[in-house]
N, C-alpha and C positions, 0 to 999 in steps of 0.2 A: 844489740844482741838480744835474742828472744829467750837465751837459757839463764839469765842473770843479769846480773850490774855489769856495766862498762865501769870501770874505776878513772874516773876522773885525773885530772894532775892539779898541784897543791893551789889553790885559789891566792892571788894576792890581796895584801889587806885595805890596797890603793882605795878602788871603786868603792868600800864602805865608808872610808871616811871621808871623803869626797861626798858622796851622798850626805855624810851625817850634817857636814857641816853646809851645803846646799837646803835641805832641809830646815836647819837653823835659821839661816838667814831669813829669809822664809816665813819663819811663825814669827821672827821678830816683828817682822814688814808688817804683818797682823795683827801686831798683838798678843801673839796664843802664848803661852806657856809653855815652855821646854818639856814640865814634868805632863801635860797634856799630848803633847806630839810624840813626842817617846815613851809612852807608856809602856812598860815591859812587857804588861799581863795583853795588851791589845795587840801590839807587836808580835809577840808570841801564837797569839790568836791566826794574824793575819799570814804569817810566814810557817805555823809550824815548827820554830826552835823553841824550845824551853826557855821560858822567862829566865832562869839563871846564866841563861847560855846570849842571852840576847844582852842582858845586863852587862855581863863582860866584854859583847865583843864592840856595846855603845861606849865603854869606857876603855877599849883600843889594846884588852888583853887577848893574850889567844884563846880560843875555849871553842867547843864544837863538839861530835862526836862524831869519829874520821871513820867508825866502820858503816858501810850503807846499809848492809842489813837493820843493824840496830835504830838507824835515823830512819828507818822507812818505820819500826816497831813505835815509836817515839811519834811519828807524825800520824800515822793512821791512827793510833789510841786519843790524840789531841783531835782529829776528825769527830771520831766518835763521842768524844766527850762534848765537844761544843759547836756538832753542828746538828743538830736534833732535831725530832719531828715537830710538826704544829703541837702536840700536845704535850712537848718539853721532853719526850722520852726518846731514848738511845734506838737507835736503827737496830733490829736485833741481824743475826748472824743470815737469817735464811733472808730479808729485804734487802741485805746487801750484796747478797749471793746473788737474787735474780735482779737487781740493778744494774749489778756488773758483767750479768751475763757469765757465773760461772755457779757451778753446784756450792752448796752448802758445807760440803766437804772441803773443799778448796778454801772457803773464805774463813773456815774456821783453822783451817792450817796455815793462812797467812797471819790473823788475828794474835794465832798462839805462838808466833815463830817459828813454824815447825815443817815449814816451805818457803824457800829462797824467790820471793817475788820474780815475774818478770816486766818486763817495760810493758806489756800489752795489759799484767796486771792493774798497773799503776795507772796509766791513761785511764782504765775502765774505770776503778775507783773514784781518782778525780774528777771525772765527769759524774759518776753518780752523787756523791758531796756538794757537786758546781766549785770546783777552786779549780787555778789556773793551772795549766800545763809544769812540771815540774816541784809543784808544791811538796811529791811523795819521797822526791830523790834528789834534789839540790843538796851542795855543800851547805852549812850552817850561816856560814857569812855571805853567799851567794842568795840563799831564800832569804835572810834581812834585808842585805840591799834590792833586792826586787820591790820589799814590804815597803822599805823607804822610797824609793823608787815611784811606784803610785802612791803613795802620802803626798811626793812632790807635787805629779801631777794633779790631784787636787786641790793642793794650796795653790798653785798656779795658777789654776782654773778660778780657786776662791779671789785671788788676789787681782786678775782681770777688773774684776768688779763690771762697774757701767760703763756706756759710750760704748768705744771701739776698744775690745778686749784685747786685739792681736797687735794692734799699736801704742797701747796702755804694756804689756807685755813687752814686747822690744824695748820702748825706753826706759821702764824703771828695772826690769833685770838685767837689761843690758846685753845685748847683740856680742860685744867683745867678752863679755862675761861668759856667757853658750857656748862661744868661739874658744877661749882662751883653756875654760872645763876639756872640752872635747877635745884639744890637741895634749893635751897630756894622758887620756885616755892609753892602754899599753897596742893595743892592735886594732887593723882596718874591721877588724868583725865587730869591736867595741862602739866604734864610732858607726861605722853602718847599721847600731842601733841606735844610736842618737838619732840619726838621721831619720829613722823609720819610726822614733817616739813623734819629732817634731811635726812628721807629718801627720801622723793622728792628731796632735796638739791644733795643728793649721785646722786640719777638718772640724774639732770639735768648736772652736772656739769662731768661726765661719759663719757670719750673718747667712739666716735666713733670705732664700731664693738670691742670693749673691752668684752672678754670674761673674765671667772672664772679662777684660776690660775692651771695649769697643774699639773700632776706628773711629779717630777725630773727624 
């Protein structure tokens, strides 16, 4: 809708801890340290929830804040505070105004909470920031698990190591393991992002000039 927030329905707590504990396995396989990979202040960074809010929901309590205005207030002030110009200083009101393609007036009414965002808002902003698709308006534990989400995919990517990644891959995370993850998933749109992660995974991780397999 272009006058407001769509209000969501209540997120399950499944998919994060699923992720958390994917993840774990993960840094152990590497070596990394738990308080490294879960970093609250990074996490917080990368998703947009408040570090107290991210704290609680890695330790499997409930915690969030369920109104979207205020998590849209919450996530753009976390924008501006840490994603800054080459010279360390804050985007002021009117650079983000003509970034996003709207008057000065306007960005400073979103800023102050004094204009109910719309979704055309939001796209604009995150693309001027560069952060992904929904970063303004996810639920609290829906932007975590994304943050976890691509942390995966890069340990994975890390853990590849040499040789042949995609076959390194298969057998020490294990094909039944992906399999076994994914059929507990709660719906076919869940797992039709599996499917659609993996295929980026196959793509990245794809020898150079690797073609289709011949005829004998």
């Amino acid at each position: 809708m272009t006058d407001g927030f769509l209000v969501p329905g209540p997120t399950a707590a499944g998919p994060l801890a699923a992720s958390v504990a994917r993840v774990a396995e993960l840094a152990e396989r590497l070596g990394l340290s738990h308080g490294e990979i879960f970093d609250v202040h990074q996490l917080s960074d990368a998703s947009g929830v408040p570090a107290e809010v991210v704290a609680a929901l890695l330790a499997g309590r409930p915690a969030g804040e369920p109104d979207l205005q205020a998590r849209f207030l919450q996530r753009f002030d976390l924008l501006r505070r840490t994603r800054l110009k080459e010279n360390g200083r804050r985007y002021t009101q009117q650079e983000i105004a003509d970034g996003a393609g709207m008057s000065r007036q306007q960005a400073g009414a979103l800023i102050n909470g004094d204009r109910r965002p719309t979704m055309e808002h939001c796209d604009a902003i995150q693309r001027f920031f560069k952060v992904h698709a929904g970063f303004l308006t996810a639920e609290d534990a829906d932007a975590l698990n994304g943050a976890l989400q691509r942390t995966e995919q890069r340990l994975l990517q890390d853990y590849a190591g040499e040789g042949d990644p995609l076959e390194r891959l298969l057998q020490d995370h294990g094909v039944r393991g992906i399999a076994w993850r994914a059929a507990q998933l709660p719906t076919d749109k869940h797992r039709d992002k599996v499917t659609e992660w993996l295929d980026m995974l196959l793509e990245s991780v794809k020898p150079t000039g690797a073609s289709g397999p011949t005829e004998p």
